[in-house]
N, CA, C and O atoms as a GROMACS GRO file, in nm:
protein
  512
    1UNK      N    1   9.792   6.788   8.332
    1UNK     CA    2   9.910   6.795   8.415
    1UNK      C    3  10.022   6.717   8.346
    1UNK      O    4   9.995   6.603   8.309
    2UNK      N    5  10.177   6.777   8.320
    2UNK     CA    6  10.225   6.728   8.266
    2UNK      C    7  10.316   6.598   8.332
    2UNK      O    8  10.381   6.643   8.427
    3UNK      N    9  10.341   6.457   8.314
    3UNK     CA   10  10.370   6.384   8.331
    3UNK      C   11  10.517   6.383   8.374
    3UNK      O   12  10.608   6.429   8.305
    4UNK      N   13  10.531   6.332   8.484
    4UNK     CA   14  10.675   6.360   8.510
    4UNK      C   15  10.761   6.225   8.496
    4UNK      O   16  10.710   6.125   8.547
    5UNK      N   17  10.869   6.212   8.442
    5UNK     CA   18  10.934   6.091   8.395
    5UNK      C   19  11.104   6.117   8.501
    5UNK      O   20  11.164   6.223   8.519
    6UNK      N   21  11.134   5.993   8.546
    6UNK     CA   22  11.258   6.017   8.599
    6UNK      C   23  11.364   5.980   8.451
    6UNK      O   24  11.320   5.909   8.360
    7UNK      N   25  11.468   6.024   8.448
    7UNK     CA   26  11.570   6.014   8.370
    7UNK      C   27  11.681   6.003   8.405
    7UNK      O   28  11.778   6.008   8.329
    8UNK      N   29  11.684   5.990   8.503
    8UNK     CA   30  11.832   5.962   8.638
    8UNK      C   31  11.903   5.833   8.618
    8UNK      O   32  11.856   5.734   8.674
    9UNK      N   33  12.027   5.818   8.534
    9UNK     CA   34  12.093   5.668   8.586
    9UNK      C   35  12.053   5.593   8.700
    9UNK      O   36  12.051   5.647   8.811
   10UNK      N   37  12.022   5.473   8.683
   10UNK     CA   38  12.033   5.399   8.796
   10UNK      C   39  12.141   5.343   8.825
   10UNK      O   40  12.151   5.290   8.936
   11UNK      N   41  12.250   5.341   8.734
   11UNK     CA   42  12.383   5.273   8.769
   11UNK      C   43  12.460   5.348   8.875
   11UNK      O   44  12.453   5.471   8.872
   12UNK      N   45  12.527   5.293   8.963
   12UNK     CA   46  12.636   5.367   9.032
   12UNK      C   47  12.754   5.355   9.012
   12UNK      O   48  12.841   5.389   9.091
   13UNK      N   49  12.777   5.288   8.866
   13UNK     CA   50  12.889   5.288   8.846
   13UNK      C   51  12.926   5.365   8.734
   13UNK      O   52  12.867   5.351   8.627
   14UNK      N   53  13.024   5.450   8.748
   14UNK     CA   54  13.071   5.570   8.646
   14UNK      C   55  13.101   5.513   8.542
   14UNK      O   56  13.079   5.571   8.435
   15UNK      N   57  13.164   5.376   8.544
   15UNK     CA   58  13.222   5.342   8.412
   15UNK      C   59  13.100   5.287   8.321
   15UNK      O   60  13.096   5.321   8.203
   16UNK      N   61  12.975   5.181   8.389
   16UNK     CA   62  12.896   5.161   8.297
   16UNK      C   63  12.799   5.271   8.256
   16UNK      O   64  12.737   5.269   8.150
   17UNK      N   65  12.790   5.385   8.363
   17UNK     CA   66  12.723   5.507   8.328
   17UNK      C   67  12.743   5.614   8.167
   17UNK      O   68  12.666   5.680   8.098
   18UNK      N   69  12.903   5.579   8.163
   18UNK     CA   70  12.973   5.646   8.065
   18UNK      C   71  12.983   5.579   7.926
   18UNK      O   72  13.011   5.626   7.816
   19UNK      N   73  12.947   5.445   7.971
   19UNK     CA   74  12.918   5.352   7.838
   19UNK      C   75  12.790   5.316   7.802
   19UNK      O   76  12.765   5.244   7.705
   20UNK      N   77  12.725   5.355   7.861
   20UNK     CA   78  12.554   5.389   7.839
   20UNK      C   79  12.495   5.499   7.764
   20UNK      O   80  12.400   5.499   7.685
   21UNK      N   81  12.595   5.622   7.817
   21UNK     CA   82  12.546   5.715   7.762
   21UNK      C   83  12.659   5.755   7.617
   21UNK      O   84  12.674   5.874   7.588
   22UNK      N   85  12.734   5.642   7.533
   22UNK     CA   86  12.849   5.673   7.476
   22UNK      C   87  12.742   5.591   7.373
   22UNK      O   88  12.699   5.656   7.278
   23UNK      N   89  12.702   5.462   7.388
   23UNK     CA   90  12.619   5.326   7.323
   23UNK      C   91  12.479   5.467   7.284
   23UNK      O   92  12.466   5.506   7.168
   24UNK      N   93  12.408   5.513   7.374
   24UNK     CA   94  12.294   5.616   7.292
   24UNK      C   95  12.358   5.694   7.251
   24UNK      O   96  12.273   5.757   7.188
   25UNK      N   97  12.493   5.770   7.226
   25UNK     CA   98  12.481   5.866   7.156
   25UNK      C   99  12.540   5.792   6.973
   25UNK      O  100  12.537   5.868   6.876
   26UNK      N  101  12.574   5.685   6.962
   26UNK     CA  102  12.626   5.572   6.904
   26UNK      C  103  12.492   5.544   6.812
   26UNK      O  104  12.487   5.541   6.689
   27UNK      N  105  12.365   5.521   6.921
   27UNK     CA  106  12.248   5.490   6.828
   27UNK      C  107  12.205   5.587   6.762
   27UNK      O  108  12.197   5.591   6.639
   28UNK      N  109  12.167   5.689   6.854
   28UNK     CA  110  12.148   5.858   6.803
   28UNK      C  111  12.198   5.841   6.656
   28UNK      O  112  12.140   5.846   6.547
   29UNK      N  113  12.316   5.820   6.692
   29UNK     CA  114  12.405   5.821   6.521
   29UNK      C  115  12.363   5.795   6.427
   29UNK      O  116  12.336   5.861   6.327
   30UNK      N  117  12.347   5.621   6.471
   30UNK     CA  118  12.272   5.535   6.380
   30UNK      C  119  12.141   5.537   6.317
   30UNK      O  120  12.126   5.462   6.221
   31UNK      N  121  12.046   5.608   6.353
   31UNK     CA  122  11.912   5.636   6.329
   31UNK      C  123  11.909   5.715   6.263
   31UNK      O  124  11.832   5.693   6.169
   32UNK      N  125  11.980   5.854   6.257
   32UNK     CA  126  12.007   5.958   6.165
   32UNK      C  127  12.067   5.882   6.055
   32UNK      O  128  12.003   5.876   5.951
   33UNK      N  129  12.188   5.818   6.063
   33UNK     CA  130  12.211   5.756   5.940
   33UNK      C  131  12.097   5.656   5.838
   33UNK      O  132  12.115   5.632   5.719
   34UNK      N  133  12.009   5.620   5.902
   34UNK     CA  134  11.946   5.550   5.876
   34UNK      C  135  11.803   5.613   5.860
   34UNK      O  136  11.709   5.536   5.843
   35UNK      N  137  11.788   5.703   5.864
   35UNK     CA  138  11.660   5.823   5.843
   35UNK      C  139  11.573   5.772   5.811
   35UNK      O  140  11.581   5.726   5.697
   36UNK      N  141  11.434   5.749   5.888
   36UNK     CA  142  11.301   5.666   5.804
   36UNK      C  143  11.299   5.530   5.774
   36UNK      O  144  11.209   5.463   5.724
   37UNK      N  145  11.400   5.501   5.808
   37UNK     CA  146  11.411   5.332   5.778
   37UNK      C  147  11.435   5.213   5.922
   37UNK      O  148  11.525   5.227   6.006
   38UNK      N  149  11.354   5.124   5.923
   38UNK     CA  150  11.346   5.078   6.002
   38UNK      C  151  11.492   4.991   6.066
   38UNK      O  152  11.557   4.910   5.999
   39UNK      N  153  11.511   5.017   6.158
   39UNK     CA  154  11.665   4.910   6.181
   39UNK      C  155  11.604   4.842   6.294
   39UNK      O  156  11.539   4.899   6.382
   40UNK      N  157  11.638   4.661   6.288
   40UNK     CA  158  11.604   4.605   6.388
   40UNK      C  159  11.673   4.608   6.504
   40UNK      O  160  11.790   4.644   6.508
   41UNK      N  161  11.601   4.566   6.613
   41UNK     CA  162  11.664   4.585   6.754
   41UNK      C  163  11.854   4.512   6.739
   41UNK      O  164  11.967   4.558   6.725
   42UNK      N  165  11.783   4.368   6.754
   42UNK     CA  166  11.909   4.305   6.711
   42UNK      C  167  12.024   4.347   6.597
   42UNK      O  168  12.134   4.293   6.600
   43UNK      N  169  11.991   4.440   6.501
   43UNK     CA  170  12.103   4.452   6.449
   43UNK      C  171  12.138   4.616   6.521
   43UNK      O  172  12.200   4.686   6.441
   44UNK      N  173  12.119   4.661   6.608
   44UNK     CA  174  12.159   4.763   6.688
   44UNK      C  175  12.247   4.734   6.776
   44UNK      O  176  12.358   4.782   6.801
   45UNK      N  177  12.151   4.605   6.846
   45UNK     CA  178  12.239   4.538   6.972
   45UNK      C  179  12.389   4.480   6.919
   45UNK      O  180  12.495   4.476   6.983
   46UNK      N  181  12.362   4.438   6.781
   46UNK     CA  182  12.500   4.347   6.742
   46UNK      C  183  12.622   4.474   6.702
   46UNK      O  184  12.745   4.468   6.708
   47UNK      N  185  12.557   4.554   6.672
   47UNK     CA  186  12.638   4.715   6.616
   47UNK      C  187  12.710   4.763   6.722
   47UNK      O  188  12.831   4.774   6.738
   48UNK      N  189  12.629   4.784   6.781
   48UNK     CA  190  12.666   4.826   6.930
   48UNK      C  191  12.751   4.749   7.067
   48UNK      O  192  12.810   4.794   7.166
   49UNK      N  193  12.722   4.621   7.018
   49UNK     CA  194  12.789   4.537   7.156
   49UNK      C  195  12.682   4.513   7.272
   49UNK      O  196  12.747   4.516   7.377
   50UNK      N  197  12.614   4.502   7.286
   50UNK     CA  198  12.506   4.530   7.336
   50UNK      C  199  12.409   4.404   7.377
   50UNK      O  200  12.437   4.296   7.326
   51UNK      N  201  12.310   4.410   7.454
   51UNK     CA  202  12.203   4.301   7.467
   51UNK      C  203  12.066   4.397   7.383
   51UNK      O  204  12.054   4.519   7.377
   52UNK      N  205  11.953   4.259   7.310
   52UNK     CA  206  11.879   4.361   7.264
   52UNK      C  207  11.833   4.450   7.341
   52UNK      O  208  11.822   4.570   7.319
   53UNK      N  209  11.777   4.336   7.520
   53UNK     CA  210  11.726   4.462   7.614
   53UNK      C  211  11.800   4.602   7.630
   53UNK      O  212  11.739   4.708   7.613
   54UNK      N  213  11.906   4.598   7.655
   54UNK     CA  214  11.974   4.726   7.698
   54UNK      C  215  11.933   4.862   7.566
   54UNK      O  216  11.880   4.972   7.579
   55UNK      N  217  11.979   4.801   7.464
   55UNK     CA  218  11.908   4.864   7.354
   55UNK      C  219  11.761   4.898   7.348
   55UNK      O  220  11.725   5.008   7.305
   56UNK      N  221  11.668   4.798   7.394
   56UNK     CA  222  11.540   4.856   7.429
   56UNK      C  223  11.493   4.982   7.529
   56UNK      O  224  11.403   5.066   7.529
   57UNK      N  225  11.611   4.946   7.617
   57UNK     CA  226  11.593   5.054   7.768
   57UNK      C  227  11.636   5.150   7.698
   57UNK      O  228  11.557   5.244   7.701
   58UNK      N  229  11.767   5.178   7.608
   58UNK     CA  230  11.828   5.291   7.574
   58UNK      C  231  11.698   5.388   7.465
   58UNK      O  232  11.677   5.510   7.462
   59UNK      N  233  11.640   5.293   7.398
   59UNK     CA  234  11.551   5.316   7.273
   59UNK      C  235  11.441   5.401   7.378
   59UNK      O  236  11.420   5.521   7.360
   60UNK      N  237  11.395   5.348   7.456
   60UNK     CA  238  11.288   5.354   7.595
   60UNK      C  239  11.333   5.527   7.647
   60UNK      O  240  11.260   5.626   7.651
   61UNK      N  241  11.434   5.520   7.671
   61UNK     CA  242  11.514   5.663   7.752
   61UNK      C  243  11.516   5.758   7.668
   61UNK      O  244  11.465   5.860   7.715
   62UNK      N  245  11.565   5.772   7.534
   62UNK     CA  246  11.562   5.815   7.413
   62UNK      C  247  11.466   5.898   7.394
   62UNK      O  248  11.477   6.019   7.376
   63UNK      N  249  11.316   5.800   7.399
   63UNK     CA  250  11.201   5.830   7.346
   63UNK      C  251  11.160   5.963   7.451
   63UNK      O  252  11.145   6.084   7.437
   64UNK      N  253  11.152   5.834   7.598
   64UNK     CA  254  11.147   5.957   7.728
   64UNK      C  255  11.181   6.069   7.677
   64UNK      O  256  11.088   6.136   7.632
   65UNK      N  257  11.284   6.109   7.669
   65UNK     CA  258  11.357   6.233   7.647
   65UNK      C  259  11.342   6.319   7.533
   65UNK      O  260  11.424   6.410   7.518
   66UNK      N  261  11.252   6.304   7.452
   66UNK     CA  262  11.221   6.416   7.339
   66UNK      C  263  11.256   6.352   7.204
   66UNK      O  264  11.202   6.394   7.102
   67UNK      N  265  11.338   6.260   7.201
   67UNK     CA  266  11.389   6.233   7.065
   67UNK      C  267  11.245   6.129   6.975
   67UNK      O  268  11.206   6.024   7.026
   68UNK      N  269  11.196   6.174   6.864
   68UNK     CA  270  11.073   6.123   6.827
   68UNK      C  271  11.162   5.976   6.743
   68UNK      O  272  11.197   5.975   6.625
   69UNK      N  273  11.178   5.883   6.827
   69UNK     CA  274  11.155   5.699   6.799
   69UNK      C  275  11.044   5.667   6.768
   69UNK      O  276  10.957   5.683   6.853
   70UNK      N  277  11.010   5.616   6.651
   70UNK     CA  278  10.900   5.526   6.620
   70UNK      C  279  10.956   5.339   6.645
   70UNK      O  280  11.073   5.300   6.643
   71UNK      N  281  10.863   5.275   6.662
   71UNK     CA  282  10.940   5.093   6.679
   71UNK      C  283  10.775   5.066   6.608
   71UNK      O  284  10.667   5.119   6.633
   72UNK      N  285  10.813   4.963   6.516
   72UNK     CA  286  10.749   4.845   6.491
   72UNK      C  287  10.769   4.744   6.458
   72UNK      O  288  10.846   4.717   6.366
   73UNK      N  289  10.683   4.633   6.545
   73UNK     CA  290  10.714   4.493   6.575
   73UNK      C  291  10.686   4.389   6.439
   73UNK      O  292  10.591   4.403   6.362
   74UNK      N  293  10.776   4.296   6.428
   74UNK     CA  294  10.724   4.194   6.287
   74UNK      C  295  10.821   4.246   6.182
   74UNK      O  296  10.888   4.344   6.150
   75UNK      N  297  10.783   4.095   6.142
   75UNK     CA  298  10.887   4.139   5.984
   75UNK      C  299  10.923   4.255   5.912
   75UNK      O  300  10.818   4.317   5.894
   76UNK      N  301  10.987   4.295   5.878
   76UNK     CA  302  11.041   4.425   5.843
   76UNK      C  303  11.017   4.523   5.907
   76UNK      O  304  10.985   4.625   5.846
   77UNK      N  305  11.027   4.522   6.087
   77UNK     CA  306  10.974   4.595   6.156
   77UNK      C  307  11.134   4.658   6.230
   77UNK      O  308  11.245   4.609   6.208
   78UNK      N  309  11.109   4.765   6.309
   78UNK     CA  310  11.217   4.836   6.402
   78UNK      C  311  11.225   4.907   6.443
   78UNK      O  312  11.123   4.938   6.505
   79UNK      N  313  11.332   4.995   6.455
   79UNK     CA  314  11.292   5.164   6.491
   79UNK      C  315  11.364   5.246   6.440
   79UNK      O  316  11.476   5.214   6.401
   80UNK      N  317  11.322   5.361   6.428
   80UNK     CA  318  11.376   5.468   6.337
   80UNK      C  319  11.351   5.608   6.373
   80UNK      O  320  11.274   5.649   6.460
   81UNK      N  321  11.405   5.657   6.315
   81UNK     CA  322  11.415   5.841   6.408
   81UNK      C  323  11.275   5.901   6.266
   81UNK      O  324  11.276   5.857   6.150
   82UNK      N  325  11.201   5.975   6.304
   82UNK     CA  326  11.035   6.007   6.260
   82UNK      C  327  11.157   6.150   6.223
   82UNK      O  328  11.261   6.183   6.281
   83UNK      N  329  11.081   6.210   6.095
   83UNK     CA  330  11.123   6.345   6.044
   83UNK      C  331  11.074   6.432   6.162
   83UNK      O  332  10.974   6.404   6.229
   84UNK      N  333  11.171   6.564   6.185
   84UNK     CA  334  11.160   6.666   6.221
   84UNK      C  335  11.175   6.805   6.174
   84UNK      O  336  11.176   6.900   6.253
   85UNK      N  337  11.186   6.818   6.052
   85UNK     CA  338  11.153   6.926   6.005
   85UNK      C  339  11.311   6.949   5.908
   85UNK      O  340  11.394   6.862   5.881
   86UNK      N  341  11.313   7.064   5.878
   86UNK     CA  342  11.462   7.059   5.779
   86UNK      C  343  11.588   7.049   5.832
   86UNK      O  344  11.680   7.006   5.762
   87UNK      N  345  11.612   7.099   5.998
   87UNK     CA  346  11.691   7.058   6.026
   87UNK      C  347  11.774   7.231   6.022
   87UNK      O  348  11.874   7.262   5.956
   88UNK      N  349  11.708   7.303   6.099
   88UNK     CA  350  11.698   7.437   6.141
   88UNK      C  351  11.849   7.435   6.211
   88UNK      O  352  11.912   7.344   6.266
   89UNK      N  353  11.884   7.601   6.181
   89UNK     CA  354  12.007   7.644   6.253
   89UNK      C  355  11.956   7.597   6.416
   89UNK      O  356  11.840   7.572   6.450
   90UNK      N  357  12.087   7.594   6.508
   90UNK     CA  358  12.014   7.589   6.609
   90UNK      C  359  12.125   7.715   6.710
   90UNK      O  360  12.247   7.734   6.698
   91UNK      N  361  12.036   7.775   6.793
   91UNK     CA  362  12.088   7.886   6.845
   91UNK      C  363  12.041   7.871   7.011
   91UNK      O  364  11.923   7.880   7.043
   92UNK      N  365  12.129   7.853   7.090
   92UNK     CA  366  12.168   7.864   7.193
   92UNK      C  367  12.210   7.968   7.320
   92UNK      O  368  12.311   8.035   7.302
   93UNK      N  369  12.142   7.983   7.436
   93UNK     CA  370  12.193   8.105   7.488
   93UNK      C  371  12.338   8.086   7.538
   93UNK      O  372  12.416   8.010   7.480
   94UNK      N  373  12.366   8.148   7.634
   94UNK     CA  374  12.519   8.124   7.725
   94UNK      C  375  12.459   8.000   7.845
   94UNK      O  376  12.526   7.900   7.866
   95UNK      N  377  12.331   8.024   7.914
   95UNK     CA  378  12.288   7.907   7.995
   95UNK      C  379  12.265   7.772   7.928
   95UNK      O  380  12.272   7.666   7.990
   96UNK      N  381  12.244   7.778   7.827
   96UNK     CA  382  12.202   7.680   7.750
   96UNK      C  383  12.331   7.619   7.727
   96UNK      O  384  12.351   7.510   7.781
   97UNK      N  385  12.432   7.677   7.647
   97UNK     CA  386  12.587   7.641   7.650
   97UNK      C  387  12.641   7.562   7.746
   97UNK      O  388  12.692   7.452   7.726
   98UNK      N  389  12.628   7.634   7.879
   98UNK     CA  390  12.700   7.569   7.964
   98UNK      C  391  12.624   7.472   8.024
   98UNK      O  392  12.690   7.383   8.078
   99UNK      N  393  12.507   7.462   8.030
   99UNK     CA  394  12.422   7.348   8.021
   99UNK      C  395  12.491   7.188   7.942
   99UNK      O  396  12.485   7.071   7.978
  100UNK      N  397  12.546   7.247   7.838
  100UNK     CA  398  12.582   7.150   7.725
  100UNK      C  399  12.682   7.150   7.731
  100UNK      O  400  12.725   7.035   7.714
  101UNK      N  401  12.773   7.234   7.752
  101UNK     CA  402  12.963   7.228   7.847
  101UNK      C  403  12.975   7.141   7.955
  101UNK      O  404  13.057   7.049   7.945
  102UNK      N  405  12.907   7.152   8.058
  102UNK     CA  406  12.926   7.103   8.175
  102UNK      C  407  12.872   6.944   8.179
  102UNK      O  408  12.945   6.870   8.245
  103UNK      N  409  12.741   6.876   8.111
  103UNK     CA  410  12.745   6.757   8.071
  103UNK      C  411  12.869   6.690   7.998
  103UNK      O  412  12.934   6.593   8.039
  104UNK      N  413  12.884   6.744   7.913
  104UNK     CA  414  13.006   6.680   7.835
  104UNK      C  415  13.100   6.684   7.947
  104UNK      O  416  13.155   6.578   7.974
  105UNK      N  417  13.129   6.790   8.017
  105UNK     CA  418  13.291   6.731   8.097
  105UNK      C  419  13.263   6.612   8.184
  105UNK      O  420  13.334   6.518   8.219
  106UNK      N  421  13.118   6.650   8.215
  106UNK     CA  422  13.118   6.532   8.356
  106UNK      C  423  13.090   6.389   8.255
  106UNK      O  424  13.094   6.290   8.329
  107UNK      N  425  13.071   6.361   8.148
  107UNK     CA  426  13.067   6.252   8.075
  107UNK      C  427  13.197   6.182   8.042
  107UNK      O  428  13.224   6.064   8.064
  108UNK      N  429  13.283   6.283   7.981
  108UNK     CA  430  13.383   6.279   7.912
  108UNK      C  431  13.410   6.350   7.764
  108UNK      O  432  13.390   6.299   7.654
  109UNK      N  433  13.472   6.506   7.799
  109UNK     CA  434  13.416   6.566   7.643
  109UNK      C  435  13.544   6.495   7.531
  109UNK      O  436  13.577   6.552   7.427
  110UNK      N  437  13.593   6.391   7.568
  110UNK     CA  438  13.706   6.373   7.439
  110UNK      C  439  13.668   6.175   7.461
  110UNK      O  440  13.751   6.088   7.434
  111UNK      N  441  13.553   6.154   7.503
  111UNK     CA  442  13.502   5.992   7.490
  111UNK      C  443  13.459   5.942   7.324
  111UNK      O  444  13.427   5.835   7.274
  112UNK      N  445  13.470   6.016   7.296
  112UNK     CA  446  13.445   5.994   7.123
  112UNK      C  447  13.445   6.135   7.060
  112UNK      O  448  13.409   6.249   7.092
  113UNK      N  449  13.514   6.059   6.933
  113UNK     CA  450  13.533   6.195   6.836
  113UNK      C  451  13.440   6.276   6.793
  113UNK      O  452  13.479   6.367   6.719
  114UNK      N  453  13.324   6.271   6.817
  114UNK     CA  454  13.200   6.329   6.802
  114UNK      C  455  13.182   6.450   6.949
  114UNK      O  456  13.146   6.568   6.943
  115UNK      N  457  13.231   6.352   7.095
  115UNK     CA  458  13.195   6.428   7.164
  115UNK      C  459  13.313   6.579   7.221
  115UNK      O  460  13.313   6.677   7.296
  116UNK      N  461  13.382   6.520   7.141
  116UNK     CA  462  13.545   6.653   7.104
  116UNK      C  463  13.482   6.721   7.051
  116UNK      O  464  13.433   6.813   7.115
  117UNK      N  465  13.456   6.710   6.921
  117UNK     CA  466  13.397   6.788   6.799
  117UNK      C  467  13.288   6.857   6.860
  117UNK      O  468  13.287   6.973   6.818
  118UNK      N  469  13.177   6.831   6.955
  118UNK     CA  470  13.065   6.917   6.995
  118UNK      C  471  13.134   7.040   7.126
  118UNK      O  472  13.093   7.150   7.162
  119UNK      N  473  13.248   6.960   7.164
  119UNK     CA  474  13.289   7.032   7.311
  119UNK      C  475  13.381   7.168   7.185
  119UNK      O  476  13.363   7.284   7.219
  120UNK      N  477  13.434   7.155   7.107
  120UNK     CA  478  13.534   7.214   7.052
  120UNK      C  479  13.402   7.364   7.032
  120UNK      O  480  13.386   7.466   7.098
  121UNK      N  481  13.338   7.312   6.922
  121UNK     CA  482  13.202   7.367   6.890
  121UNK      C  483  13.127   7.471   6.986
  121UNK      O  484  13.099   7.586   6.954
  122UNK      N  485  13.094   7.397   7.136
  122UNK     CA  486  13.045   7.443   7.231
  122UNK      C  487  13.135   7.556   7.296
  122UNK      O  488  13.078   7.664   7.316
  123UNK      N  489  13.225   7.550   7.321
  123UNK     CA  490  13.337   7.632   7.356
  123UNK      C  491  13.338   7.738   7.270
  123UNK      O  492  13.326   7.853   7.314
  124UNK      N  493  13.356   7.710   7.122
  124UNK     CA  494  13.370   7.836   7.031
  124UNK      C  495  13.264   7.903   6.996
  124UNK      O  496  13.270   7.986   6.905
  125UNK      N  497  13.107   7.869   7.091
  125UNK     CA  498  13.000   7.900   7.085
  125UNK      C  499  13.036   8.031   7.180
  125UNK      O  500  12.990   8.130   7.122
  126UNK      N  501  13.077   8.057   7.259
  126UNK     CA  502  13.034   8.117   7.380
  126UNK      C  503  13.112   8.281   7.336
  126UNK      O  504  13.205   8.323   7.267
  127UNK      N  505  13.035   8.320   7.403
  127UNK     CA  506  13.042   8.459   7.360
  127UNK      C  507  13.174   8.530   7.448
  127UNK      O  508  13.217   8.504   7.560
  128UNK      N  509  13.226   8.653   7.321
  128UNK     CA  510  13.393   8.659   7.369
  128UNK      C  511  13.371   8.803   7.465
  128UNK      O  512  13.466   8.852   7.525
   0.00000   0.00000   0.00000
Protein backbone atom coordinates (compact mmCIF):
# COMPACT_ATOMS: atom_id res chain seq x y z
CA UNK A 1 0.00 0.00 0.00
CA UNK A 2 1.40 3.08 -1.06
CA UNK A 3 2.36 5.50 1.69
CA UNK A 4 0.69 8.63 1.86
CA UNK A 5 2.79 11.78 2.80
CA UNK A 6 1.12 15.25 3.45
CA UNK A 7 2.92 18.06 1.48
CA UNK A 8 0.63 20.92 2.45
CA UNK A 9 2.30 24.21 3.88
CA UNK A 10 1.79 24.57 7.30
CA UNK A 11 2.38 28.25 7.20
CA UNK A 12 -0.55 30.60 6.95
CA UNK A 13 1.27 33.10 5.98
CA UNK A 14 1.54 33.88 2.16
CA UNK A 15 4.57 35.79 2.50
CA UNK A 16 6.68 33.11 4.40
CA UNK A 17 4.88 30.48 2.17
CA UNK A 18 6.33 32.27 -0.96
CA UNK A 19 9.76 32.41 0.55
CA UNK A 20 9.84 28.83 1.31
CA UNK A 21 8.96 27.76 -1.74
CA UNK A 22 11.45 30.55 -3.64
CA UNK A 23 14.61 29.23 -0.82
CA UNK A 24 13.74 25.27 -2.45
CA UNK A 25 13.60 26.24 -5.71
CA UNK A 26 17.10 28.27 -4.88
CA UNK A 27 18.43 24.83 -3.48
CA UNK A 28 16.97 22.80 -6.36
CA UNK A 29 19.42 25.14 -8.15
CA UNK A 30 22.12 24.59 -6.06
CA UNK A 31 22.35 20.82 -6.10
CA UNK A 32 22.17 20.68 -9.83
CA UNK A 33 24.96 23.03 -9.82
CA UNK A 34 26.70 21.04 -7.64
CA UNK A 35 25.89 17.51 -9.25
CA UNK A 36 27.24 14.49 -7.10
CA UNK A 37 28.98 16.48 -4.77
CA UNK A 38 28.28 16.77 -1.40
CA UNK A 39 27.29 20.43 -0.07
CA UNK A 40 26.98 20.89 3.62
CA UNK A 41 23.83 21.80 5.36
CA UNK A 42 25.37 24.90 6.77
CA UNK A 43 26.82 26.13 3.74
CA UNK A 44 23.20 25.97 2.15
CA UNK A 45 21.73 27.60 5.14
CA UNK A 46 24.46 30.45 4.88
CA UNK A 47 23.71 30.62 0.82
CA UNK A 48 20.41 30.81 1.32
CA UNK A 49 19.73 32.99 4.44
CA UNK A 50 18.39 30.45 6.16
CA UNK A 51 18.56 28.31 9.57
CA UNK A 52 20.28 24.89 9.03
CA UNK A 53 16.85 23.41 10.31
CA UNK A 54 14.67 25.09 7.80
CA UNK A 55 17.07 23.79 5.20
CA UNK A 56 16.71 20.36 6.69
CA UNK A 57 12.76 20.56 6.51
CA UNK A 58 13.16 21.98 2.94
CA UNK A 59 15.87 19.02 2.10
CA UNK A 60 13.07 16.65 4.08
CA UNK A 61 10.05 18.05 1.61
CA UNK A 62 12.26 17.81 -1.41
CA UNK A 63 13.03 14.26 -0.81
CA UNK A 64 9.12 13.68 0.11
CA UNK A 65 8.35 14.83 -3.17
CA UNK A 66 10.28 12.77 -5.76
CA UNK A 67 13.42 14.69 -6.04
CA UNK A 68 16.26 11.80 -5.35
CA UNK A 69 18.48 13.78 -2.20
CA UNK A 70 21.06 11.70 -0.89
CA UNK A 71 22.59 13.37 2.88
CA UNK A 72 25.55 12.11 4.58
CA UNK A 73 26.52 12.85 8.01
CA UNK A 74 30.46 13.58 9.09
CA UNK A 75 33.27 15.06 7.63
CA UNK A 76 33.02 15.61 4.14
CA UNK A 77 29.52 14.71 4.42
CA UNK A 78 26.04 16.54 2.88
CA UNK A 79 23.63 16.38 0.37
CA UNK A 80 23.47 16.19 -3.13
CA UNK A 81 21.03 15.55 -5.99
CA UNK A 82 21.81 11.33 -6.99
CA UNK A 83 22.02 11.03 -11.08
CA UNK A 84 18.91 10.61 -13.00
CA UNK A 85 19.57 9.62 -16.17
CA UNK A 86 20.68 12.02 -19.25
CA UNK A 87 18.36 14.39 -18.72
CA UNK A 88 15.53 13.46 -21.33
CA UNK A 89 13.34 15.90 -23.41
CA UNK A 90 10.48 16.40 -21.27
CA UNK A 91 6.94 16.45 -22.83
CA UNK A 92 3.94 17.54 -21.22
CA UNK A 93 0.19 17.32 -21.88
CA UNK A 94 -2.21 20.56 -21.84
CA UNK A 95 -3.37 19.19 -18.09
CA UNK A 96 -0.08 18.83 -17.12
CA UNK A 97 0.71 22.54 -18.39
CA UNK A 98 -1.78 24.07 -16.62
CA UNK A 99 -1.02 22.09 -13.71
CA UNK A 100 2.41 23.95 -13.94
CA UNK A 101 0.68 27.46 -15.10
CA UNK A 102 -1.57 27.72 -12.40
CA UNK A 103 1.13 26.91 -9.49
CA UNK A 104 3.38 29.44 -10.74
CA UNK A 105 0.63 32.22 -10.73
CA UNK A 106 -0.56 31.34 -7.35
CA UNK A 107 3.28 31.43 -6.21
CA UNK A 108 4.35 34.25 -8.12
CA UNK A 109 5.31 33.53 -11.89
CA UNK A 110 7.80 36.70 -12.10
CA UNK A 111 9.33 35.88 -8.10
CA UNK A 112 12.57 35.05 -9.70
CA UNK A 113 14.06 35.09 -13.00
CA UNK A 114 13.96 31.50 -13.31
CA UNK A 115 10.32 31.44 -12.39
CA UNK A 116 9.51 34.09 -15.55
CA UNK A 117 11.64 32.06 -17.70
CA UNK A 118 9.55 28.67 -16.88
CA UNK A 119 6.08 30.73 -16.97
CA UNK A 120 7.29 32.34 -20.43
CA UNK A 121 8.22 28.60 -21.52
CA UNK A 122 4.98 27.15 -20.06
CA UNK A 123 2.78 29.49 -21.88
CA UNK A 124 4.63 28.98 -25.22
CA UNK A 125 4.11 25.30 -24.43
CA UNK A 126 0.47 25.24 -24.92
CA UNK A 127 -1.00 24.31 -27.88
CA UNK A 128 -2.29 27.09 -30.50
Amino acid sequence: MARSVDLSTASRDAFLTLRRVERQQRLVEMLVEHRGVPVSTDRLARALGASPRSIDRDLARLRESGLPIRSRRGPGGGSWLAPTGAGAPLTLDVTELAALISTLVALGPTATDSAASAMAKLVGALPR
